[in-house]
DOMIGU-145484 format. One line per 5 residues: their letters; for each residue y, z, x of N, C-alpha, C. Coordinates in steps of 0.001 Angstrom, whole numbers. Layout:
% residues N
A> Y,Z,X,Y,Z,X,Y,Z,X ~ ...;
***
This chain:
% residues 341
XXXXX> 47698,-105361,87782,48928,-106059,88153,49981,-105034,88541 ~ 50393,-105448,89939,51444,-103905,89871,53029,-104108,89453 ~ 53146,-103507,88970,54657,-103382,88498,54793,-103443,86940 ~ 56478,-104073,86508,56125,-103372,84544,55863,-104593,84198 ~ 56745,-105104,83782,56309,-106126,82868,55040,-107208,83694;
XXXXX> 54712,-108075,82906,53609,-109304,83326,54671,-110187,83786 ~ 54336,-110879,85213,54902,-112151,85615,54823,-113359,84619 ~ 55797,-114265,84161,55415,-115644,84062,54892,-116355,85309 ~ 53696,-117187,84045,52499,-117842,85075,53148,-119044,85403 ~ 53232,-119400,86749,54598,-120701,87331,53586,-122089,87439;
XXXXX> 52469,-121528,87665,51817,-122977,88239,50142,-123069,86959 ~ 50187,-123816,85739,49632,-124458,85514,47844,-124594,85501 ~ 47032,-124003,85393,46014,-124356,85839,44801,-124923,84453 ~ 44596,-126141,84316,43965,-126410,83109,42542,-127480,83687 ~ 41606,-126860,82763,40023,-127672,82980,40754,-129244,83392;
XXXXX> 40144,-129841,83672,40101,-131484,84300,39429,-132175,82912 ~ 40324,-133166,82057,39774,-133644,81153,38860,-134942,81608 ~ 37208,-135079,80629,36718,-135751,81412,37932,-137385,81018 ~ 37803,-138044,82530,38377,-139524,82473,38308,-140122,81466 ~ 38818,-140839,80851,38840,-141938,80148,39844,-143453,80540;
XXXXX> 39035,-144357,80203,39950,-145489,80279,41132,-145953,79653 ~ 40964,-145158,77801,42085,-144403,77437,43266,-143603,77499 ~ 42839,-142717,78477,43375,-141545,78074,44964,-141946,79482 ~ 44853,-143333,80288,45962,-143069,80632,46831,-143978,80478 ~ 48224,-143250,80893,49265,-143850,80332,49568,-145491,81189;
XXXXX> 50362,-146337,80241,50385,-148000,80830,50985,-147663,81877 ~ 52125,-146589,81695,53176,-146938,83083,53595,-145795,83470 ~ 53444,-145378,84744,54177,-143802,85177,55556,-144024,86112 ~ 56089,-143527,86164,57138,-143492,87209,57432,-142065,87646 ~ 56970,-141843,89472,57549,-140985,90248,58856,-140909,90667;
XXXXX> 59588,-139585,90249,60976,-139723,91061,60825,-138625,92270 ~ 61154,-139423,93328,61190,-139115,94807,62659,-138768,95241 ~ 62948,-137965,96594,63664,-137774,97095,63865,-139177,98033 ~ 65045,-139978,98605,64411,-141642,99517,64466,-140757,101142 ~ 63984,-139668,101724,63879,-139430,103000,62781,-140053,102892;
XXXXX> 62177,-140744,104512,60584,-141134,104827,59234,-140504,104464 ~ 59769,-138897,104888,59001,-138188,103951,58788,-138035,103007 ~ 59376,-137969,102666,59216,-138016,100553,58867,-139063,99956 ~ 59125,-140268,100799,58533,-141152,99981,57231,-141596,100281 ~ 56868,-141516,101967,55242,-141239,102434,54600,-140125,101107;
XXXXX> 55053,-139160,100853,54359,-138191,100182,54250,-138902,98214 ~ 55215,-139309,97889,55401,-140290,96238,54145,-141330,96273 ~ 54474,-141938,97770,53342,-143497,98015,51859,-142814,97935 ~ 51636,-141247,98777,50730,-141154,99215,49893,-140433,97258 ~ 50725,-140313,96207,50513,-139532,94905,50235,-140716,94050;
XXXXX> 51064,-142364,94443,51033,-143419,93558,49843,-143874,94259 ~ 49016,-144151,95455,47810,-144401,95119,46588,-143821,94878 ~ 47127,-142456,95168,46084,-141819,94726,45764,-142306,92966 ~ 47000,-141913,91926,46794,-141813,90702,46410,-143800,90265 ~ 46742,-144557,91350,46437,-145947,90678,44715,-146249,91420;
XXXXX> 44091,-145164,92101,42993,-144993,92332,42037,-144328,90940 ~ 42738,-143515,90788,42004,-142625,89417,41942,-143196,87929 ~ 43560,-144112,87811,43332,-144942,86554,44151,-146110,87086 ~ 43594,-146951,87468,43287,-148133,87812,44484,-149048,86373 ~ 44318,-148498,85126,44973,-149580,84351,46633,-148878,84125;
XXXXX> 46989,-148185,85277,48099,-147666,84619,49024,-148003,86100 ~ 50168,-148598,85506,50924,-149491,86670,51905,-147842,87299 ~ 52120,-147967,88600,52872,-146458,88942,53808,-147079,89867 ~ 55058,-146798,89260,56200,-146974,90315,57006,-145446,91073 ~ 57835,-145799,91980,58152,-145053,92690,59990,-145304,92420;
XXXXX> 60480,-143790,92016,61985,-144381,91988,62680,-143184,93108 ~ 63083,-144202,93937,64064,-143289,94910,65399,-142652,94212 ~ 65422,-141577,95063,66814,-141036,94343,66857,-139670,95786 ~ 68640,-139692,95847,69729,-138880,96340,69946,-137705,96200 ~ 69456,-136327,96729,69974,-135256,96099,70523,-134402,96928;
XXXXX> 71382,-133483,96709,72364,-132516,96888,71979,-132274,97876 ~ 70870,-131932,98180,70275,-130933,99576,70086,-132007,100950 ~ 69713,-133506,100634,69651,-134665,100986,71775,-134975,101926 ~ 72067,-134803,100727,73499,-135290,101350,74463,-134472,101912 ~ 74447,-132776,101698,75113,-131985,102195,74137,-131377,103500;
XXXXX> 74777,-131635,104840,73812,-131533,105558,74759,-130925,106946 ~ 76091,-130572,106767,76455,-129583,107552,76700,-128385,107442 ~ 75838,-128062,106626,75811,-126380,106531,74179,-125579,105770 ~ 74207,-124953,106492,72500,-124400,105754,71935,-124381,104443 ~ 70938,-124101,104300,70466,-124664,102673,71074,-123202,102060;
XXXXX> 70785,-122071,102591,71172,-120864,102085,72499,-121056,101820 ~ 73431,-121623,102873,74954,-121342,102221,75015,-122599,100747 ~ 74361,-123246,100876,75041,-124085,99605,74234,-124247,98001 ~ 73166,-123356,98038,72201,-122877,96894,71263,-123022,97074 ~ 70581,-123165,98278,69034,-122896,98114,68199,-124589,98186;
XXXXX> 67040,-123504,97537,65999,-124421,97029,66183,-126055,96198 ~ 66532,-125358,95154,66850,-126057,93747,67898,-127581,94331 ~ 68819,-127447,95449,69103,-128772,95590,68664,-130042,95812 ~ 66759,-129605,96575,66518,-130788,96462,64974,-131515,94831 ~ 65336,-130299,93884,64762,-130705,93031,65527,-131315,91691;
XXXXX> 66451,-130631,91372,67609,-130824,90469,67568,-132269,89842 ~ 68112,-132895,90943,68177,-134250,90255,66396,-135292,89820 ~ 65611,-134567,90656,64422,-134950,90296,64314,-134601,88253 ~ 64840,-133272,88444,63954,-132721,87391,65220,-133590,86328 ~ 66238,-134086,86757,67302,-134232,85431,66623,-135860,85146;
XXXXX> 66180,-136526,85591,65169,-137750,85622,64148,-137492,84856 ~ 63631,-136599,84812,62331,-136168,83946,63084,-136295,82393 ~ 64077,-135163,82731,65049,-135094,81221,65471,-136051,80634 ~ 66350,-137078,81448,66346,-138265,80912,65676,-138993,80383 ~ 64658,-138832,80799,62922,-139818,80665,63252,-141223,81998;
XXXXX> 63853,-140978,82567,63938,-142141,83567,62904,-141689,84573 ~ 61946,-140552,84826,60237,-140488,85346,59995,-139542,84412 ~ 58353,-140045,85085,57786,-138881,84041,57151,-137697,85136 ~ 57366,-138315,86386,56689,-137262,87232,57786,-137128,88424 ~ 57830,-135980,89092,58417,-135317,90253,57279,-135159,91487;
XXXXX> 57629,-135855,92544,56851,-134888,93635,57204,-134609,94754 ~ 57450,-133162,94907,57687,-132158,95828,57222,-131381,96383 ~ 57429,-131677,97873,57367,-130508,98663,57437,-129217,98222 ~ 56290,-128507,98044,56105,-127495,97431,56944,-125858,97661 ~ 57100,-126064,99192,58025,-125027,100306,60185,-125255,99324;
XXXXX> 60457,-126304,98899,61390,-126527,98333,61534,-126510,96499 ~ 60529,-126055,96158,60486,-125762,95133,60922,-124471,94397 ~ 61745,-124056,93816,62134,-122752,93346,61282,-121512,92569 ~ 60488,-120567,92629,60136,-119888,92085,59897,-119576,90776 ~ 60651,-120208,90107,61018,-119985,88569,61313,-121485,88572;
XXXXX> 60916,-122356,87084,61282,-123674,87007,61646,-123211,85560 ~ 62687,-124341,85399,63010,-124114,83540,61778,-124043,82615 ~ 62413,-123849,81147,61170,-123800,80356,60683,-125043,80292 ~ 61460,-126395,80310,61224,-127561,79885,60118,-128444,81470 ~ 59859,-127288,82333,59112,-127667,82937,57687,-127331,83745;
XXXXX> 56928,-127893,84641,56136,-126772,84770,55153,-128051,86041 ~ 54527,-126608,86870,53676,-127660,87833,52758,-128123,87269 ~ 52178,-129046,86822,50746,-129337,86282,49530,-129275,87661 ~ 50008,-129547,88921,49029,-130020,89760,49487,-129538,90894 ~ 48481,-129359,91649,48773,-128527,92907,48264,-129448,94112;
XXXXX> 48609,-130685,94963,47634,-131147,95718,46995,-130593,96941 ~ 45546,-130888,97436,44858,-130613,98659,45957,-130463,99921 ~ 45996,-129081,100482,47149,-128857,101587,46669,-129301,102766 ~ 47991,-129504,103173,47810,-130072,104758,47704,-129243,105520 ~ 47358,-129095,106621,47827,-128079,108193,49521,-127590,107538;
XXXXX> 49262,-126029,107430,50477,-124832,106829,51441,-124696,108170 ~ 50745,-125414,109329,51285,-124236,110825,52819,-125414,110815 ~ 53593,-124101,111344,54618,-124543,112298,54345,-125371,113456 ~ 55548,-125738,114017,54861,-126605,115229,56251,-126560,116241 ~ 55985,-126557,117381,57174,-126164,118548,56882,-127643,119476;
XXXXX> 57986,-127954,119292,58621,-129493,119170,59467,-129403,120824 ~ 58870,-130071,121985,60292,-129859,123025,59255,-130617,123462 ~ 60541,-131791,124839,60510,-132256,125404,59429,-131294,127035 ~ 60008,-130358,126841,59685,-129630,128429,59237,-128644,128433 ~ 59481,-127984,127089,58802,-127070,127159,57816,-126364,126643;
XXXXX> 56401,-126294,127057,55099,-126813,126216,54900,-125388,125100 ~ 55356,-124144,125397,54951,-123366,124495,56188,-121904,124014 ~ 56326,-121370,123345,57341,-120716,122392,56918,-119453,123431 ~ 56102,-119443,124163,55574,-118021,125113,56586,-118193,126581 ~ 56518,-119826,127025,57212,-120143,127820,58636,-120310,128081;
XXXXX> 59452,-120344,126506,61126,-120376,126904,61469,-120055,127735 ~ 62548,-120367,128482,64023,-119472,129616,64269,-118705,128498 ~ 65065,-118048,129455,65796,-116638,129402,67239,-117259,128271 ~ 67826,-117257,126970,69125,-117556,126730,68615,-119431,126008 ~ 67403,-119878,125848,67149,-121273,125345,67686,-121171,124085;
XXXXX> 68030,-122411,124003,68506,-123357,122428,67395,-123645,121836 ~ 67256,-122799,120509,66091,-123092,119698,66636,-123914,118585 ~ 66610,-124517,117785,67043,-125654,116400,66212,-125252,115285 ~ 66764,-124760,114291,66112,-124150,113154,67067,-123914,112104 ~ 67279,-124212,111038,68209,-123441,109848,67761,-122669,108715;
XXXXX> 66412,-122372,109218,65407,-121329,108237,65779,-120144,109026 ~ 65928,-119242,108105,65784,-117688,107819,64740,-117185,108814 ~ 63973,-117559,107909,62511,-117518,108323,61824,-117580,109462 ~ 62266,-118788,109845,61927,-119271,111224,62783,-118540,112315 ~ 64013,-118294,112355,65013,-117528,112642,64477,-116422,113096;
XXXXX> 64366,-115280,111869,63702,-113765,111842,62847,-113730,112761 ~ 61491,-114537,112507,60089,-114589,113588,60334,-114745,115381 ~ 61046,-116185,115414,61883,-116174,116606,62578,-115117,117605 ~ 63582,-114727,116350,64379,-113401,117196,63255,-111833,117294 ~ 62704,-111903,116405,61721,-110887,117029,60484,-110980,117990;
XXXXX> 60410,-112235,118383,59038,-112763,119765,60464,-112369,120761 ~ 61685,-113494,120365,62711,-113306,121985,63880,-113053,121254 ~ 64490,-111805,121115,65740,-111690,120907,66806,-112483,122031 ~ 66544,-112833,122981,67778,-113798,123675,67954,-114772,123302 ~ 66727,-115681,122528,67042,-116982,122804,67963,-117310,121888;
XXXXX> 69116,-118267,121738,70086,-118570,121309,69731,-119991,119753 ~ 69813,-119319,118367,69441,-120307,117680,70620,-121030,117207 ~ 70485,-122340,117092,71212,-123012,116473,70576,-123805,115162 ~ 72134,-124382,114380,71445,-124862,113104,70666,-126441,113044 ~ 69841,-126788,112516,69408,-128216,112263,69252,-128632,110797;
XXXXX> 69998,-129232,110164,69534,-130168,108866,68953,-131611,109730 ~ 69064,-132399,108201,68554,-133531,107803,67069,-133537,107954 ~ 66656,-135033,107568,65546,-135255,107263,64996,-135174,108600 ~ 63456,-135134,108853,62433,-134998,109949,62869,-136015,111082 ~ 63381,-137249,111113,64036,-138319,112010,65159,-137789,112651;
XXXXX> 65833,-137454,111834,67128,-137385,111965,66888,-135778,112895 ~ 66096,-134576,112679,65903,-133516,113697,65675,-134380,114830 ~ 64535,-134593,114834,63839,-135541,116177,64631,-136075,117160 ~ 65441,-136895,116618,67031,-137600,117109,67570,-136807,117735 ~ 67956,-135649,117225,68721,-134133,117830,68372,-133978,119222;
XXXXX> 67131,-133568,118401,66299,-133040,119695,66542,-133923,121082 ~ 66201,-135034,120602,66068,-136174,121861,67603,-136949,122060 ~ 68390,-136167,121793,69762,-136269,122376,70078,-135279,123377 ~ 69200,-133754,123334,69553,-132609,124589,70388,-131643,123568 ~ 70807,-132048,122489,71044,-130924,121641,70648,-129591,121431;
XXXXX> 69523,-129656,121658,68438,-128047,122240,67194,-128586,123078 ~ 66316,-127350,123245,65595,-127546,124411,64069,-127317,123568 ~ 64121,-127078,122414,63276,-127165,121422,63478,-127078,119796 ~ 62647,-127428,118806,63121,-127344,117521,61779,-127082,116897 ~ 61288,-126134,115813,60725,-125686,114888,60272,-126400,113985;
XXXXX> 59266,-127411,113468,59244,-128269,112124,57355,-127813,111944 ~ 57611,-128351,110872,56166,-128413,109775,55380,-129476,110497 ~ 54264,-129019,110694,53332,-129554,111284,52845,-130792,109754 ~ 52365,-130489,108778,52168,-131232,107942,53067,-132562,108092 ~ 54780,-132185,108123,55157,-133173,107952,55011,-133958,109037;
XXXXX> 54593,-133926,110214,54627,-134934,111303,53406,-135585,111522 ~ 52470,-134666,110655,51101,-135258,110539,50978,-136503,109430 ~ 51645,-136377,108453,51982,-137380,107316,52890,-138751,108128 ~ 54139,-138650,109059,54502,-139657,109641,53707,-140074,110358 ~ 52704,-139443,111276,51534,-140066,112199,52528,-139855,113658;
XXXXX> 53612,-138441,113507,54331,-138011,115061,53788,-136765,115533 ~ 52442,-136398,115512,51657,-135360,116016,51853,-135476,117374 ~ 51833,-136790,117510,51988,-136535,119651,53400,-135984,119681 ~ 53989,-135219,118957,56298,-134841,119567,55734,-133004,119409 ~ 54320,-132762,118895,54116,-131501,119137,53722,-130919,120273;
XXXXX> 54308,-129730,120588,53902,-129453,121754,52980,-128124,121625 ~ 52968,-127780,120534,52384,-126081,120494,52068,-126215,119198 ~ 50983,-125875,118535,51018,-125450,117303,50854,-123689,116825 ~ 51446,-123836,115953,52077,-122423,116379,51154,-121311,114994 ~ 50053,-120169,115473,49213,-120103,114725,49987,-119128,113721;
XXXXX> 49335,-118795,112450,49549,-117863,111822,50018,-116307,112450 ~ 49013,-116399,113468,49194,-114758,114004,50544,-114758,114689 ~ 51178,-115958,115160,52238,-116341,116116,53629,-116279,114991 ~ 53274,-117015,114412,54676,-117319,113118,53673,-117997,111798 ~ 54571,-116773,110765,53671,-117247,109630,54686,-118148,108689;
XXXXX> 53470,-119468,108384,54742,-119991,107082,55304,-120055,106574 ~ 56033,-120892,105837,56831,-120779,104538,55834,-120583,103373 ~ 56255,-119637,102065,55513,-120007,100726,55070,-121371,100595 ~ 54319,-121311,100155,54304,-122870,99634,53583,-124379,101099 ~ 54020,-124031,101940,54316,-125094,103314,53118,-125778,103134;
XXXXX> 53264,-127260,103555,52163,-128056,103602,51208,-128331,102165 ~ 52103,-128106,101082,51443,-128378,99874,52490,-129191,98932 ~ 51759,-130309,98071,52503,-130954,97499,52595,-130503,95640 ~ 53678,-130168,95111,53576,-129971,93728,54100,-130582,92490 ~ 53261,-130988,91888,53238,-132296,90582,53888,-131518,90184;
XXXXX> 55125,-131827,89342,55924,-131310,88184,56799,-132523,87081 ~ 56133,-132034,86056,56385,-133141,84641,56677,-131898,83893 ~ 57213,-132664,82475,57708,-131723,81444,56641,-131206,81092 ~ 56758,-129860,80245,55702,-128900,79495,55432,-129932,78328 ~ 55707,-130832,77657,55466,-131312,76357,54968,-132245,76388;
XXXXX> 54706,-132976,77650,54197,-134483,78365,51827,-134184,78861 ~ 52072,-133780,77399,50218,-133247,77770,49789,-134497,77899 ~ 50160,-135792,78109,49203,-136858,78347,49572,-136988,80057 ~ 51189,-136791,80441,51230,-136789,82061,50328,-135667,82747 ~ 50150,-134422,81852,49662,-133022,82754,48445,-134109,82667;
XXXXX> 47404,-134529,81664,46179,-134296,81668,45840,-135400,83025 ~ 46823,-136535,83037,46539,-137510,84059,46510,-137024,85489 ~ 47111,-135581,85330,47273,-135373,86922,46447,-134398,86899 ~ 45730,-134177,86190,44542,-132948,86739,43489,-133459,88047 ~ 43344,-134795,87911,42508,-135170,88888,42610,-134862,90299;
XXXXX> 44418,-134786,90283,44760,-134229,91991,44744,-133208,92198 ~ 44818,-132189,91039,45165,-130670,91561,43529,-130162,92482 ~ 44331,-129248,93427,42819,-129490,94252,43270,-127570,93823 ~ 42092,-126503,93561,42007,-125510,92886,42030,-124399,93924 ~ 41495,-124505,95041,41456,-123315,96257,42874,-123706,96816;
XXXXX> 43880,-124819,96858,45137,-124978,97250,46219,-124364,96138 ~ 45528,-124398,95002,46332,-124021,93850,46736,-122525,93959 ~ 45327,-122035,93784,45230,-120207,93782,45867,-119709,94816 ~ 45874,-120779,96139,46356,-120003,97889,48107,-120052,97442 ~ 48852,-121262,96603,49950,-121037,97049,50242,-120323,95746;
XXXXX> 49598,-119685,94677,50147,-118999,93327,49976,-117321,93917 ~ 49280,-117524,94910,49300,-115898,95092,50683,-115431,95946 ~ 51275,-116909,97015,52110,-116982,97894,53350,-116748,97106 ~ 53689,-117629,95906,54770,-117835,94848,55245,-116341,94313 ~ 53985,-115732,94002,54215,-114451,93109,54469,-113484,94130;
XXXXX> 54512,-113291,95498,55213,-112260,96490,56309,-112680,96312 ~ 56396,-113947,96460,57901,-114273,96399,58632,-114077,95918 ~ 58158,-114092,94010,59006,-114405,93166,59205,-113012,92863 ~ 58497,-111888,93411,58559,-110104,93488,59867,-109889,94662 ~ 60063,-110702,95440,61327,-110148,96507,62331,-111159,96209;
XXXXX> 62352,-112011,95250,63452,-112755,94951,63691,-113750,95953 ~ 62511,-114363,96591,62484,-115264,97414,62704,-116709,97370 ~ 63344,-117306,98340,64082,-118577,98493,64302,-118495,99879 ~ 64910,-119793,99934,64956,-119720,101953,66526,-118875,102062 ~ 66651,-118310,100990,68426,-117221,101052,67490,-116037,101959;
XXXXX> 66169,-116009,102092,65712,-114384,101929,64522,-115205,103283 ~ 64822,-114255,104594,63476,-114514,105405,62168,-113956,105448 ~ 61796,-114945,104592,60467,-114117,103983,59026,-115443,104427 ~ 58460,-114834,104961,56650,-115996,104964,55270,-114983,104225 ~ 54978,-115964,103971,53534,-116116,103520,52968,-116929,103111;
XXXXX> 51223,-116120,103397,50114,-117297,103756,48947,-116894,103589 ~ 48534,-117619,102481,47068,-117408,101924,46365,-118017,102294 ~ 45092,-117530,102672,43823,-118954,103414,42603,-117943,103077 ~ 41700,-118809,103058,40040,-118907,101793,39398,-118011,103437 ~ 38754,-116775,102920,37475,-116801,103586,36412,-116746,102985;
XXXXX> 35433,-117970,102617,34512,-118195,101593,35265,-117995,99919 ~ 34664,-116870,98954,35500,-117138,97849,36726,-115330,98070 ~ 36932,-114971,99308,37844,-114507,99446,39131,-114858,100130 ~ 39631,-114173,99398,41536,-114472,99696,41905,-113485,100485 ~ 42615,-113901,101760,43645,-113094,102347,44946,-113935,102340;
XXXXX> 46244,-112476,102066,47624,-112929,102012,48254,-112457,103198 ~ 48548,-112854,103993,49521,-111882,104876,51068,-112510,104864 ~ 51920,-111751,104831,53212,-112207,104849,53995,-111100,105699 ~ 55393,-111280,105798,56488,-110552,106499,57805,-111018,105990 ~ 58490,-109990,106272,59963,-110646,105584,60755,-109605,106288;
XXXXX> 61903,-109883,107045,63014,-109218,107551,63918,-108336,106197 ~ 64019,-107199,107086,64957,-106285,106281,66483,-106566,106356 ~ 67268,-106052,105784,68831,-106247,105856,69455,-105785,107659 ~ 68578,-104449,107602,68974,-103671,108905,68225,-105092,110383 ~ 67711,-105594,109997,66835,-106637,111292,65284,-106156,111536;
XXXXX> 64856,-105377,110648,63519,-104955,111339,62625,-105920,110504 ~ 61435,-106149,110988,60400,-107182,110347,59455,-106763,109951 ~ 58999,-106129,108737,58089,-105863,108160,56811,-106204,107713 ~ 55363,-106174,108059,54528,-107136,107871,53645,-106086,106638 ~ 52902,-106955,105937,52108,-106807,104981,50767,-107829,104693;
XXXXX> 49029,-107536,104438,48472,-108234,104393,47511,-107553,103285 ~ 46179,-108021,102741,45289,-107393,101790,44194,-108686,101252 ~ 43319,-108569,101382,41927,-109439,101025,41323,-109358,99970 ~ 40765,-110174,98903,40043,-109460,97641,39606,-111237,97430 ~ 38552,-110881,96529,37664,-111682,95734,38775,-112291,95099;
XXXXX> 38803,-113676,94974,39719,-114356,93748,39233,-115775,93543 ~ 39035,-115633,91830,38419,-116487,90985,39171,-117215,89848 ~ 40290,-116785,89920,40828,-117259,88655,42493,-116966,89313 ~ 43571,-117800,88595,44961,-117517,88723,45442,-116074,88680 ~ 44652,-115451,87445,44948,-113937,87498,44717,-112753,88740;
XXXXX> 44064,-113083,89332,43525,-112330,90654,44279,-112998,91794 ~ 44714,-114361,91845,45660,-114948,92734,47474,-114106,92258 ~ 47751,-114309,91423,48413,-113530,90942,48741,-111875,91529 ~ 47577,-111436,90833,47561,-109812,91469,47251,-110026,92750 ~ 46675,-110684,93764,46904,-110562,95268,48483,-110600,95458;
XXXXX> 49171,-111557,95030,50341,-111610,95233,51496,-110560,95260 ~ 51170,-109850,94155,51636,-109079,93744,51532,-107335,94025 ~ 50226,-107450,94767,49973,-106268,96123,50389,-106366,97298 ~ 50562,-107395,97456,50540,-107502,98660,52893,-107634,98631 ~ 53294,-107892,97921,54563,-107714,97401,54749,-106381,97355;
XXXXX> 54104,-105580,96599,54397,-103683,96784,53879,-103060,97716 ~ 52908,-103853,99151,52981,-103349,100214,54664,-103222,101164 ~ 54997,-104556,101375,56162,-104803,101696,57175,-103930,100990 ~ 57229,-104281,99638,58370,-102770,99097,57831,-101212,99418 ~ 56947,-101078,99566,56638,-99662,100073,57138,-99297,102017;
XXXXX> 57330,-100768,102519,58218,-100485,103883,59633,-100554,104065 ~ 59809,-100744,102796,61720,-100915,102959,61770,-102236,101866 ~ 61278,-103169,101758,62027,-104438,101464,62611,-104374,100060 ~ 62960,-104988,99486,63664,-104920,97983,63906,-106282,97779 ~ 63654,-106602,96507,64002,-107570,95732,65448,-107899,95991;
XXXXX> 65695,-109267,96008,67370,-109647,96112,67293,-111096,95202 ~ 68916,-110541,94308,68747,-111739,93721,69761,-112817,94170 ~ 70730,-111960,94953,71885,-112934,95484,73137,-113210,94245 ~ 72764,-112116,93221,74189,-112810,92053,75326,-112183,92751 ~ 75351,-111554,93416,76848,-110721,93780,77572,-111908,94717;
XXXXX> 76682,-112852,95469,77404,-113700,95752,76945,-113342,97464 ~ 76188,-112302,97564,76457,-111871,99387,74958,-112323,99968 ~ 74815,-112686,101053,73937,-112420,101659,73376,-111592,103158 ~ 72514,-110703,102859,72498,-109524,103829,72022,-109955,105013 ~ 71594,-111186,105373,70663,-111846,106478,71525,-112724,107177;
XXXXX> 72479,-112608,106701,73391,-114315,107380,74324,-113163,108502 ~ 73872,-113600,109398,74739,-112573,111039,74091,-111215,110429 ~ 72684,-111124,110271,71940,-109828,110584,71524,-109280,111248 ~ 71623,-108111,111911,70916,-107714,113597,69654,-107863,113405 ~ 69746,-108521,114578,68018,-108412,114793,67353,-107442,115840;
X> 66351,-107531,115277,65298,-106123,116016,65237,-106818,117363;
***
């Protein structure tokens, strides 16, 4: 493992208890974010689990959060990640659900003690996707185009394929971009292929945009169960979804992250994918100065611990080119009007 101390282990991984007709609970309740997405993704977790135990009634409770309603200004300027889990997780606390499910890419690195992922679900298509009316590929822009993006991330990758093209910001939910778009607001926009594959708007893609082209977000295209640590009858019910090669791909992704102090404050990707029972990570993350640093490394991985230590090499490749951990307490961020390469 490189570095001093041992990471805390973020994501959960426990044998699959065998089923019982017992063993589940009368009544669950998911708390959801109410965008379309989120609740396609709650609907798409409540039948799965009323597939698996059949005698246990599962509702879905919509709910409002921070990241949801503040939507003229970037996620980085107003805290991150954590706005659109917060009120999920204060529902758990309450006991008003017993389960959370999130978009895994919006999930914070570190979760309180009182919580924890139990389940990792089967990922969707990780790729980006280049969204325009006219213009079929991210190779093809004009000279000076309006790109729509309010990721870092997406940002960084962008300005280093075309330093001209001109980005602007996009919130709200996946509709509400779309809308943008198809007002002339820009001449293309950046979104998650997963998520348009889940609405069934794969035909608004125009490019899918490969790994070697622009690499993901942590996490992207994966969904993550999170219930309290003390709720061993909710973990054991959700073992059935955690799918285990999706688990290990995004725990190796988490732990680079959680080594550079990553959040969408910090433009950072990575992306783990199976060749047979080997793992490759490759990621990149922009420096303060604008330069883009890439890092990758392959190894056998069998267990969380070796997902882990991929992570975590492939994290002290990147610090061995410049990058550094940021935690953002000083209040600054080095990326917001950063030159780019």
């Amino acid at each position: 493992m490189v570095g001093g101390t041992k990471p805390r282990v973020l994501i959960l991984l426990r044998k699959p208890p065998i089923p019982t007709m017992t063993s589940a609970l009368k009544k669950l309740r998911i708390a959801s974010r109410k965008s379309r997405l989120a609740l396609w993704q709650a609907e798409h977790v409540r039948s799965l689990l009323q597939h698996h135990h059949p005698d246990t009634d599962v509702e879905i409770i919509g709910m409002s959060t921070e990241g949801d309603r503040v939507l003229d200004r970037a996620l980085y300027e107003i805290g991150g990640k954590g706005l659109f889990t917060k009120e999920l997780e204060l529902a758990l606390l309450r006991g008003e659900a017993e389960l959370a499910v999130h978009s895994l890419k919006d999930v914070p690195m570190t979760l309180g003690e009182a919580f924890c992922l139990a389940g990792i679900m089967a990922r969707e298509d990780p790729r980006d996707a280049w969204v325009s009316p006219t213009i079929p590929a991210l190779e093809s822009l004009p000279q000076g185009a309006v790109v729509g993006t309010s990721s870092l991330r997406r940002e960084a990758q962008l300005k280093a394929m075309r330093p001209d093209i001109e980005i602007q910001p996009l919130r709200g939910n996946l509709d509400t971009r779309l809308a943008k778009l198809d007002r002339g607001e820009y001449q293309g926009i950046v979104l998650a292929v997963a998520g348009l594959n889940r609405l069934e708007l794969s035909h608004r893609i125009a490019q899918y945009c490969e790994p070697t082209l622009m690499l993901p977000a942590v996490g992207q295209a994966a969904l993550g169960l999170e219930c309290l640590v003390q709720r061993q009858d909710v973990i054991d019910m959700l073992q059935v979804l955690d799918h285990r090669p999706s688990n290990l791909a995004v725990s190796a992704e988490r732990e680079l992250a959680l080594r550079l102090g990553g959040s969408c404050r910090v433009p950072l990707a990575a992306f783990a994918s199976w060749e047979v029972d080997r793992m490759r990570l490759r990621a990149c993350v922009q420096l303060p100065d604008g330069r883009m640093v890439h890092a990758e490394d392959h190894q056998s991985v069998e267990n969380l611990n070796e997902a882990l230590g991929l992570g975590a090499q492939v994290a002290a490749l990147l610090m061995a080119q410049g990058a550094r951990p940021w935690s953002g307490q000083d209040g600054t961020n080095p990326w917001v009007n950063a030159p780019s390469s």
